[in-house]
TORFIMAR-43259 format. One record per residue (C-alpha): residue in three letters; y, x, z. Coordinates in steps of 0.1 Angstrom, whole numbers, plus 5000, padded with zeros to 4 digits. Example, Ala and Ser with C-alpha at 12.3 -4.5 7.8 and 13.67 -1.06 7.14 Angstrom:
BEGIN
Ala495551235078/Ser498951375071/
END
This chain:
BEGIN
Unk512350894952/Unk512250584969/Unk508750494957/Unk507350844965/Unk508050804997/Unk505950425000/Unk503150594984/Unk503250865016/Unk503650595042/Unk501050375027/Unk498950695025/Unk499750825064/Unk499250395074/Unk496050385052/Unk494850685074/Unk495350585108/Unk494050215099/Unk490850365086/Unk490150655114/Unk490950335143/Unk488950105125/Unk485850385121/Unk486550465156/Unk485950055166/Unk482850045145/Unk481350375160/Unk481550545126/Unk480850885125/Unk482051045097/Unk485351025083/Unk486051005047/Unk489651125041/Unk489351134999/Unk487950725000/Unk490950635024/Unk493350764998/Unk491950624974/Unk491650324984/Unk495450295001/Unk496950434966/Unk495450084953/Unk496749884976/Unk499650044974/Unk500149984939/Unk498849674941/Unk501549574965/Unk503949704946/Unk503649534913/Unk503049194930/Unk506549324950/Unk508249404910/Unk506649074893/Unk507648854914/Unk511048934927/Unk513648704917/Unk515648744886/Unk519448804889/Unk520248594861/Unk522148274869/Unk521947964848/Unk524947774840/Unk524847394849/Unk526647184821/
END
């Protein structure tokens, strides 16, 4: 559940950075479908980078 709801918020962040940043440029048209798209990546992208290198729980034993 807990991932579902990163994938909304990167989705509703991935939105309002696009439409403020097409609003700066003086973009015209707004192109919802490529904005999901492209925040789904990053999102996933995050993600594993977030699961690969988290620290492992295993303690080593000194001797």
């Amino acid at each position: 559940m807990g991932r579902i709801v990163v994938f909304i918020w990167a989705i509703l962040l991935g939105q309002v950075v696009s439409y403020i940043g097409g609003a700066l440029h003086g973009v015209t048209d707004y192109n919802f479908t490529g904005t999901v798209i492209v925040s789904l990546i990053a999102c996933a992208i995050v993600m594993l980078i977030g699961e690969v290198a988290a620290p492992s729980n295993t303690k080593k034993s000194k001797k």
